[in-house]
C-alpha positions as CSV (number, residue, x, y, z in Angstrom):
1,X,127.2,106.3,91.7
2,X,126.9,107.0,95.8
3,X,128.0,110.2,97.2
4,X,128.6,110.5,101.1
5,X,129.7,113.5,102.5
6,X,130.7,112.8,106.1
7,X,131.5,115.0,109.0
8,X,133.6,117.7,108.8
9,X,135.3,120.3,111.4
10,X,134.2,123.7,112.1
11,X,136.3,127.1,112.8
12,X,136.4,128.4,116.1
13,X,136.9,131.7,116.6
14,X,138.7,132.0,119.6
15,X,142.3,132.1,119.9
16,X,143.9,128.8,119.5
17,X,147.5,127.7,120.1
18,X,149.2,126.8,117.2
19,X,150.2,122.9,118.7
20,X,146.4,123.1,119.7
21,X,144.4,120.7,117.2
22,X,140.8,120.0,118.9
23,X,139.6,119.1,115.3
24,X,141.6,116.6,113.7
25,X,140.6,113.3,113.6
26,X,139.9,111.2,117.1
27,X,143.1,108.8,117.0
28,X,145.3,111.4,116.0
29,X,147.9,111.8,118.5
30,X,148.2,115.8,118.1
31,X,144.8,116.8,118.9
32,X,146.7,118.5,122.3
33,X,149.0,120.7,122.3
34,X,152.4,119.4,122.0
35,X,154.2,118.1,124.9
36,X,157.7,120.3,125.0
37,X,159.4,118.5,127.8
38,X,158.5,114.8,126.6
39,X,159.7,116.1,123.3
40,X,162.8,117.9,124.2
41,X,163.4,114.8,126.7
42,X,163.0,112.8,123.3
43,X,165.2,114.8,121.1
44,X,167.5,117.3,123.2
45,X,168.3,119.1,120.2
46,X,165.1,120.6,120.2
47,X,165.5,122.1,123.4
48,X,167.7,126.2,122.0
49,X,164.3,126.1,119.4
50,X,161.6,126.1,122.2
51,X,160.2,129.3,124.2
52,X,157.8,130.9,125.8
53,X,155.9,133.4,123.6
54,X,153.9,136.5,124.3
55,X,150.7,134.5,125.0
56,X,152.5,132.1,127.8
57,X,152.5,129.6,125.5
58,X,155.6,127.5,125.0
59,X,156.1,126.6,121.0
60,X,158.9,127.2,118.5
61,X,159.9,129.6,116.0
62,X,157.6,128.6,113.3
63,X,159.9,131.2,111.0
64,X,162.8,129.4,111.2
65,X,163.4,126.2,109.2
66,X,165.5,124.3,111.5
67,X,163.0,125.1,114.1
68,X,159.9,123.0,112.0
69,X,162.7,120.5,111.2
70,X,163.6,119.6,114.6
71,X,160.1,120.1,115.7
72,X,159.1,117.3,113.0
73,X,162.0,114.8,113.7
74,X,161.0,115.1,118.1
75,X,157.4,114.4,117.2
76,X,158.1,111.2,114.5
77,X,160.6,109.7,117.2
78,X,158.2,110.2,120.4
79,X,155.4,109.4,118.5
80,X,156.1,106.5,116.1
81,X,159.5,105.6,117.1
82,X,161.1,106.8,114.2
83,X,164.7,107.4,114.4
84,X,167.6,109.3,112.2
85,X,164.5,111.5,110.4
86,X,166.6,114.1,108.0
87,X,165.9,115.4,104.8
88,X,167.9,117.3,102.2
89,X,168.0,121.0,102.7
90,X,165.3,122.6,100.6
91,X,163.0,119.7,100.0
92,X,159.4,120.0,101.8
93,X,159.2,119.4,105.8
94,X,155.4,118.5,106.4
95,X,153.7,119.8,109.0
96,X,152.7,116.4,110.7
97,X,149.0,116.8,112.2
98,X,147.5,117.2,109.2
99,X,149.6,114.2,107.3
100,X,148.2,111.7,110.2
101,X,145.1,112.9,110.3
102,X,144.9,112.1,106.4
103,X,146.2,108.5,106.9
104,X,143.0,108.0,109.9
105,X,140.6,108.8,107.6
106,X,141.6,106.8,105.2
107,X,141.4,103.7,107.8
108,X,138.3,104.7,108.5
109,X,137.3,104.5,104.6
110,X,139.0,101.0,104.9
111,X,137.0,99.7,108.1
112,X,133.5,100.4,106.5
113,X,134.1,97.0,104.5
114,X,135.3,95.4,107.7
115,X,132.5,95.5,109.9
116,X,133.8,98.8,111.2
117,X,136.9,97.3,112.2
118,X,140.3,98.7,110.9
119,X,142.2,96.2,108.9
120,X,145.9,96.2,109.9
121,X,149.5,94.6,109.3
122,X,151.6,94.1,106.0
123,X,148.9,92.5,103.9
124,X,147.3,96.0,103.9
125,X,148.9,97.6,100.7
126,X,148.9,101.7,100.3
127,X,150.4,103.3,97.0
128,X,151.9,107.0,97.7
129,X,152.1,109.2,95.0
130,X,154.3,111.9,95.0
131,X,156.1,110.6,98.3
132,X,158.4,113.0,98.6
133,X,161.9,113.3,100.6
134,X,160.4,113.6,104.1
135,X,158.3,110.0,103.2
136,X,155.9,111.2,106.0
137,X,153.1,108.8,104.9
138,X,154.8,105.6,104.9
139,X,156.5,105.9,108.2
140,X,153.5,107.3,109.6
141,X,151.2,104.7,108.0
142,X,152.9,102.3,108.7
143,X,153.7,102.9,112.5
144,X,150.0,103.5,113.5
145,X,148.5,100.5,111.1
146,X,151.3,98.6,110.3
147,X,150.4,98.9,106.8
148,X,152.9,98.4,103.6
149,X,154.0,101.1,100.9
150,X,154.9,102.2,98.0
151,X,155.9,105.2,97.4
152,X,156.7,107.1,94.2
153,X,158.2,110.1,92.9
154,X,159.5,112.0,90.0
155,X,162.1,113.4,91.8
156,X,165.3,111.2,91.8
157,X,167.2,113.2,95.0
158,X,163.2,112.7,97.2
159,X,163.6,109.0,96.6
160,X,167.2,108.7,97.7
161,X,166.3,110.9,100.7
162,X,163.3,108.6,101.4
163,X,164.9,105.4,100.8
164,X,167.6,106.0,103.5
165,X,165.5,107.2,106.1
166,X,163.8,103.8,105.7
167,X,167.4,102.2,106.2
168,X,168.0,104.1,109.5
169,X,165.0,102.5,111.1
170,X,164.6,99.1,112.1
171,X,161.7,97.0,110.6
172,X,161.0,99.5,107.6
173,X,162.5,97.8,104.5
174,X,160.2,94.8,104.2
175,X,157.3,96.9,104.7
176,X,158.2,100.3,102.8
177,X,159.7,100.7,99.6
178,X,160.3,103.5,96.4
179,X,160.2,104.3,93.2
180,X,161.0,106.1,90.6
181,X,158.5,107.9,87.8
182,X,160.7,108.1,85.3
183,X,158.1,109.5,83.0
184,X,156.4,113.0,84.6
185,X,153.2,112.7,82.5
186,X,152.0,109.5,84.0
187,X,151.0,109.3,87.3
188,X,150.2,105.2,87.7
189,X,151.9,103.7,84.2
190,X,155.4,102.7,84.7
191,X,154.8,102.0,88.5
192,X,151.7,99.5,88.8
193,X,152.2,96.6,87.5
194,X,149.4,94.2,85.8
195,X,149.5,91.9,89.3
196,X,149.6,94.5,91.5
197,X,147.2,95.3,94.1
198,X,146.6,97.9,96.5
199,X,143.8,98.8,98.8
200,X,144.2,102.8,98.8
201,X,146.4,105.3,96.6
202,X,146.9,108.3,98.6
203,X,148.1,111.9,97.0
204,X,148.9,115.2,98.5
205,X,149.3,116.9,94.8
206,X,151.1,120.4,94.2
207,X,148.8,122.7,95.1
208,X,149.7,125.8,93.1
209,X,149.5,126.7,89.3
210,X,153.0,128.4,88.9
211,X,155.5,129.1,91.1
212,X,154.5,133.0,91.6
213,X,151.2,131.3,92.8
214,X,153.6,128.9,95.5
215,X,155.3,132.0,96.5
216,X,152.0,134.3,96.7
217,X,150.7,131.6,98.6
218,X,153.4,131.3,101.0
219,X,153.4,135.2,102.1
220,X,149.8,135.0,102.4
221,X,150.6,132.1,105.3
222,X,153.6,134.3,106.7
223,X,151.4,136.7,107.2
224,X,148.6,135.1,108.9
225,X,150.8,133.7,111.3
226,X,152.6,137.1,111.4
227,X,156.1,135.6,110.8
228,X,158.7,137.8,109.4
229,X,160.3,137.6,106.3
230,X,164.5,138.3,105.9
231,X,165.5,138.9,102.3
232,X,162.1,137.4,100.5
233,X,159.6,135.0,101.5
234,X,159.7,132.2,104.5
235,X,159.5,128.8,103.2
236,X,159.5,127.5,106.2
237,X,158.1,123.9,105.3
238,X,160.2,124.1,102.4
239,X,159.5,122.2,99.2
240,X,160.9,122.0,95.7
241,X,159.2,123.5,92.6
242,X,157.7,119.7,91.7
243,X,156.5,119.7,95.6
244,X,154.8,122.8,95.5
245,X,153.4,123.8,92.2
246,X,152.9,122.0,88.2
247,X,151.1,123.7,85.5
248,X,147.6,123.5,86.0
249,X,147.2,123.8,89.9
250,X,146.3,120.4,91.6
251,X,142.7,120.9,89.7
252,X,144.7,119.7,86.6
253,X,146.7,117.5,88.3
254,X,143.9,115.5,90.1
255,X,141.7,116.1,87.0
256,X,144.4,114.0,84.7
257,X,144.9,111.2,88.3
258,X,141.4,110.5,87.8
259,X,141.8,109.7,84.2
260,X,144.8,107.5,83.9
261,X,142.9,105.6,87.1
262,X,140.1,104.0,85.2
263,X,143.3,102.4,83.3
264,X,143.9,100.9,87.1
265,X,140.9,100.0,87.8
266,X,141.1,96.2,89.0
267,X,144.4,97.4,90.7
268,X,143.3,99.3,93.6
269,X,140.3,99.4,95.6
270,X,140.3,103.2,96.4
271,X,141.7,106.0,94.5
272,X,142.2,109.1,97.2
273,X,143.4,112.3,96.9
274,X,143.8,115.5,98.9
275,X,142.0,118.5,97.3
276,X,143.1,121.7,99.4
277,X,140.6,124.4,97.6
278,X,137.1,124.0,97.6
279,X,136.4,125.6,94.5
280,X,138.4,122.9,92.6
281,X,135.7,120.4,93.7
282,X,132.8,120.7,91.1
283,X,135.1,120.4,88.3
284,X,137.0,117.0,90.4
285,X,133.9,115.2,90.9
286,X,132.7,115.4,87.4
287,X,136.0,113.8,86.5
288,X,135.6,111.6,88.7
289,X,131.9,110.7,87.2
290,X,133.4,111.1,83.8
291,X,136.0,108.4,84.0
292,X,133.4,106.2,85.3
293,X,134.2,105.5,89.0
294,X,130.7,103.6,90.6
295,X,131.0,105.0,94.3
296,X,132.7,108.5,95.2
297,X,133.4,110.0,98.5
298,X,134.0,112.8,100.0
299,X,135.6,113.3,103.2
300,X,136.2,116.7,105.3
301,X,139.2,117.1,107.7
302,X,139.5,119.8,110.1
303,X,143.4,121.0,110.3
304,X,144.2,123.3,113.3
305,X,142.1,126.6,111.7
306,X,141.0,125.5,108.6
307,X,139.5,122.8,106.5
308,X,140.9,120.5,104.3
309,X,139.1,117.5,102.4
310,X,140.1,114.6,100.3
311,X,138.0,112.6,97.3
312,X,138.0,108.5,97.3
313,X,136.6,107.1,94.6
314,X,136.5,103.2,92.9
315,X,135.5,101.5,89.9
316,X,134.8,97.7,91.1
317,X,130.9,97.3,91.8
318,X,129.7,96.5,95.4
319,X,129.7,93.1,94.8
320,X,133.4,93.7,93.4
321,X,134.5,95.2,96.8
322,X,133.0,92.8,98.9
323,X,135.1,89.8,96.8
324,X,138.0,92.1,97.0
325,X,137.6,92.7,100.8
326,X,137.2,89.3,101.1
327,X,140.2,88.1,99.4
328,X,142.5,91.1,101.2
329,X,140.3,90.2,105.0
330,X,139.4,93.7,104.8
């Protein structure tokens, strides 16, 4: 089994402004600071969130959860033309850097079987676990690549939210669809099916262990970005309990992805998955080399003022990805 451990980010310590990403990947379009007046030109209703802070900076309240909601739906209609973006109160609203920067990487994982060159359009075919009502990586995906989804959840109300943002936008429906998981304990049985192919399976698991952990986690963000707190903690991404934490911690979680996947094996060319602590990673990649998996990879993403990393790994031989790139013109 080959390991690679590509590039990754480093900190900076100066101060940098939160819209300000000089790390993420090179074809992300937030790399700059965000552009207030294209996006308030955009999306008007953005316009009583935006102001000029102590620094000189102009930005948003990143406290207020209408504030990162309008934020998000300006950015996915300047950005990738996506129109009537809403999701139902309480369910997680993504910070969107990070999410795109995610998707790039992962064509970049795609283009080293292509001569370098990123394969695009519908015959490109991307599984998304854990979608989620704000369906971020589909429309994203999809916009920059022109790639088709799937997209699954356990949460009947995330796949009704997801399913009519699709509807509100033009295009979508052949190209991105839903699903349900009807059955919590299985990650790929119940939604692959035995013809079914797809070149990546992307997952941004629940990170925490419990929900004390979720909500220990999200002061500890508060803080760092000094926002204030009225009556308890500032969820101010939001996110249901399934969103943001399952027993176990996303260790567990990616632990058990890995081992249903060998199941999959001839269905998808490359398993991915975010892992957002480091520590988890030993105990990840001997999973990963437990279950079998004959080339693993690891790729570091820089995220604003942090680091966040994902693992990619596949069962088919290198003789079995060429045949398979082949077959799909990767």
């Amino acid at each position: 089994m080959r390991q690679r451990q590509p590039h990754s980010g480093s900190k900076t310590e100066k101060r940098v402004h939160p819209a300000e990403k000089q790390i993420l990947h090179p074809r992300n379009k937030h790399r700059t600071r965000y552009d207030f007046d294209a996006l308030v030109n955009c999306l008007p209703e953005l316009k009583p969130f935006v102001f000029t802070n102590a620094f000189g900076d102009t930005t948003v309240p990143f406290d207020n959860p209408a504030a990162v909601l309008h934020l998000n739906k300006a950015l996915l209609k300047y950005h990738y033309g996506i129109t009537g973006w809403q999701i139902p109160e309480g369910y997680l609203c993504p910070p969107i850097p990070g999410r795109a920067d995610y998707l790039h990487n992962l064509a970049d994982l795609l283009a080293e079987q292509h001569s370098g060159v990123i394969p695009r359009g519908s015959d490109i075919r991307v599984l998304d676990i854990g979608t989620g009502a704000n369906a971020i990586y589909p429309l994203i995906g999809h916009a920059e690549y022109g790639w088709s989804f799937l997209g699954s959840d356990t949460d009947a109300g995330a796949i009704e939210s997801a399913v009519n943002i699709v509807k509100q936008n033009a295009g979508l429906e052949k190209a991105v669809h839903f699903v349900l998981q009807k059955n919590p304990l299985y990650i790929f049985k119940g939604i692959v099916g035995p013809e079914d192919r797809f070149d990546l399976s992307m997952c941004n698991p629940p990170f925490h262990a419990s929900e004390a952990e979720a909500r220990s986690g999200s002061e500890r963000k508060n803080k760092n970005l000094n926002l204030k707190t009225k009556g308890g903690t500032v969820l101010n991404f939001g996110g249901q309990a399934h969103e943001l934490w399952t027993e176990g911690g996303e260790r567990r979680f990616i632990q058990n992805m890995v081992k249903e996947s060998a199941a999959f094996a001839g269905n998808c060319l490359w398993f991915t998955s975010l892992v957002s602590k480091q520590a988890h990673l030993p105990e990840i990649l001997n999973a990963i080399a437990a279950a079998g998996a004959t080339d693993l990879k690891q790729v570091s993403m820089g995220q604003g003022q942090k680091t966040s990393r994902f693992v990619a790994w596949t069962f088919l031989s290198a003789a079995q990805q060429a045949e398979w790139a082949k077959k799909r013109k990767l």
